[in-house]
C-alpha positions as CSV (number, residue, x, y, z in Angstrom):
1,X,-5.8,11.0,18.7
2,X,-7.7,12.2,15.6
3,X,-4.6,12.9,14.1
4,X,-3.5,9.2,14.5
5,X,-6.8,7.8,13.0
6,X,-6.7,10.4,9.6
7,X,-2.9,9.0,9.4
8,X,-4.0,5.8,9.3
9,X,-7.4,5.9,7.6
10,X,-5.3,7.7,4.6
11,X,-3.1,5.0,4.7
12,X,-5.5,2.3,4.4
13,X,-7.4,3.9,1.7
14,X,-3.7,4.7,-0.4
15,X,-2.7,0.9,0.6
16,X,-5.7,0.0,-0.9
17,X,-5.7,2.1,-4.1
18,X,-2.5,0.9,-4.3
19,X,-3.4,-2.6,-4.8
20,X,-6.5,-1.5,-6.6
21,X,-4.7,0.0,-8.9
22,X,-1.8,-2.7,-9.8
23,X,-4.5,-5.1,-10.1
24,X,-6.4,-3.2,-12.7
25,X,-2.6,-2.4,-14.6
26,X,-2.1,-6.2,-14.7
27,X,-5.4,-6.8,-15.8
28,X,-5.2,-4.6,-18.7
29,X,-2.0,-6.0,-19.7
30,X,-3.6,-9.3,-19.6
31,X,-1.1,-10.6,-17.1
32,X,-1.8,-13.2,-14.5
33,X,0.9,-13.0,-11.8
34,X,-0.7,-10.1,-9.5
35,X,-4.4,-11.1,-8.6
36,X,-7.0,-9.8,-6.1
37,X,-9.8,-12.4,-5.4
38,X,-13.0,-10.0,-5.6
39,X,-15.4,-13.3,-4.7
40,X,-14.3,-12.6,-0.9
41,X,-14.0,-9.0,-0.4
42,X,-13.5,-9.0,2.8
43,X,-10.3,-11.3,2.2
44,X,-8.8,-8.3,0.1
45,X,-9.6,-5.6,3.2
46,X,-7.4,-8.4,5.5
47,X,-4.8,-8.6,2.7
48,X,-5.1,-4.5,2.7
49,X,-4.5,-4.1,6.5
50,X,-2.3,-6.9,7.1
51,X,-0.2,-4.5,3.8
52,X,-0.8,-1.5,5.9
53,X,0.6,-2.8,9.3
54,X,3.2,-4.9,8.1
55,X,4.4,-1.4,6.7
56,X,4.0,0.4,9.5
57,X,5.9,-2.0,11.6
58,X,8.6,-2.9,9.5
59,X,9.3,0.7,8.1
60,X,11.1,2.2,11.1
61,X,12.8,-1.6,11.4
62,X,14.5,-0.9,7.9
63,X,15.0,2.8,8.1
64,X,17.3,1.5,11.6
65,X,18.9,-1.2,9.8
66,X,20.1,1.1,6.7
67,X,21.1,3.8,8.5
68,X,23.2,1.8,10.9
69,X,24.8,-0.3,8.0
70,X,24.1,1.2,4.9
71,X,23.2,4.8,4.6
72,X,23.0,4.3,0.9
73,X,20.3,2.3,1.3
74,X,18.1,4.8,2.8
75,X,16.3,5.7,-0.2
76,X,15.4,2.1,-0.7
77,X,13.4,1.3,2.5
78,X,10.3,2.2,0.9
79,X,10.0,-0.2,-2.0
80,X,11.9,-2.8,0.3
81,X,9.5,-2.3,2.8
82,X,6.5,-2.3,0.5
83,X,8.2,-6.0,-1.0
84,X,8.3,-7.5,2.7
85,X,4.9,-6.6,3.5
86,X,3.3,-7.7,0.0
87,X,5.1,-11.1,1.0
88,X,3.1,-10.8,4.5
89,X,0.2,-9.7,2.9
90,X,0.1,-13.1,0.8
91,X,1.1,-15.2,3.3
92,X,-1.5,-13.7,5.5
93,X,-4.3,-13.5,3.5
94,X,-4.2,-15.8,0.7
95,X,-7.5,-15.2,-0.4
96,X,-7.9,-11.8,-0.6
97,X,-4.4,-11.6,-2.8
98,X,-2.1,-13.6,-5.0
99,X,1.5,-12.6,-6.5
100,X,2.9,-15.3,-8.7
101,X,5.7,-15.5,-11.0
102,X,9.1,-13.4,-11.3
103,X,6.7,-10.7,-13.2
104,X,4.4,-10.6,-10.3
105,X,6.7,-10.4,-7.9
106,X,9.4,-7.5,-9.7
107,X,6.7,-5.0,-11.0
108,X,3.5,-5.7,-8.7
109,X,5.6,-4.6,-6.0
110,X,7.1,-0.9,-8.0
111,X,3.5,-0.2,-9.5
112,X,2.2,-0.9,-5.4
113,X,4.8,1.6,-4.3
114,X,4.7,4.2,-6.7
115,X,1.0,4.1,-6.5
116,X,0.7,4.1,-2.7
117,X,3.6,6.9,-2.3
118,X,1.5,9.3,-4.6
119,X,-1.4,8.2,-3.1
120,X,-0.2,9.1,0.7
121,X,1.1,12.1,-0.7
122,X,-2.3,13.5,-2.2
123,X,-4.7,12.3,-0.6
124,X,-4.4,14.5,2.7
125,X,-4.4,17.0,0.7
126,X,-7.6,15.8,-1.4
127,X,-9.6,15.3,1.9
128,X,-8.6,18.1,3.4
129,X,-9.9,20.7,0.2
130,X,-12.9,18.6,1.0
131,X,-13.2,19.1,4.5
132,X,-12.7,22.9,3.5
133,X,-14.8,23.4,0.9
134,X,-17.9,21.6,3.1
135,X,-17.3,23.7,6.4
136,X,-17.6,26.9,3.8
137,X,-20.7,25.4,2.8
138,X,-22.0,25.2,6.3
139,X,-22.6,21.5,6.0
């Protein structure tokens, strides 16, 4: 059980670091197609776990589907997946995030899923040197 909730409080936090972080790129490039409202925050934790289930849920849906049909397509699920449940996630929560425009919409998604792959990757191993490093301590 506390296995399950560090799985899924990592990836909520990389979800959301994902987003974070694709909003501050398109901010800096001074482009308007990928927007998090930051007047409602807690429209942009909805939009963050409706992301984060929507993943979950259709992941092992598309991983099915390719491998049945098109094995080639395996190495795809990821950003397809991560496209699907941006597309929930705006639906869902239109407050909390907005995607418009063909720009918003082609590299919102890649910069989301780049960010949120690395992000799942490292941070286990982030909180777990903390973890670590404060049971030495004798916190």
């Amino acid at each position: 059980m506390l296995r399950l909730l560090a799985r899924t409080a990592v990836l909520l936090l990389a979800v959301a670091v994902g987003l974070l972080l694709t909003d501050w790129v398109f901010a800096a490039l001074d482009w308007q197609t990928f927007d998090i409202d930051w007047s409602n925050p807690l429209a942009f934790v909805v939009a963050v776990v409706v992301f984060a289930v929507a993943q979950a849920v259709l992941t092992p849906f598309f991983v099915k589907l390719a491998r049945n049909n098109a094995p080639a397509m395996l190495s795809a699920v990821g950003l397809i997946t991560t496209y699907v449940a941006l597309l929930i996630a705006v639906l869902v929560a239109p407050d909390g995030l907005d995607i418009s425009g063909w720009l918003g919409w082609l590299v919102g998604p890649i910069i989301v899923w780049i960010v949120t792959l690395l992000a799942n990757f490292l941070l286990p191993a982030l909180l777990l040197k903390n973890a670590v490093e404060k049971r030495r301590d004798g916190e």
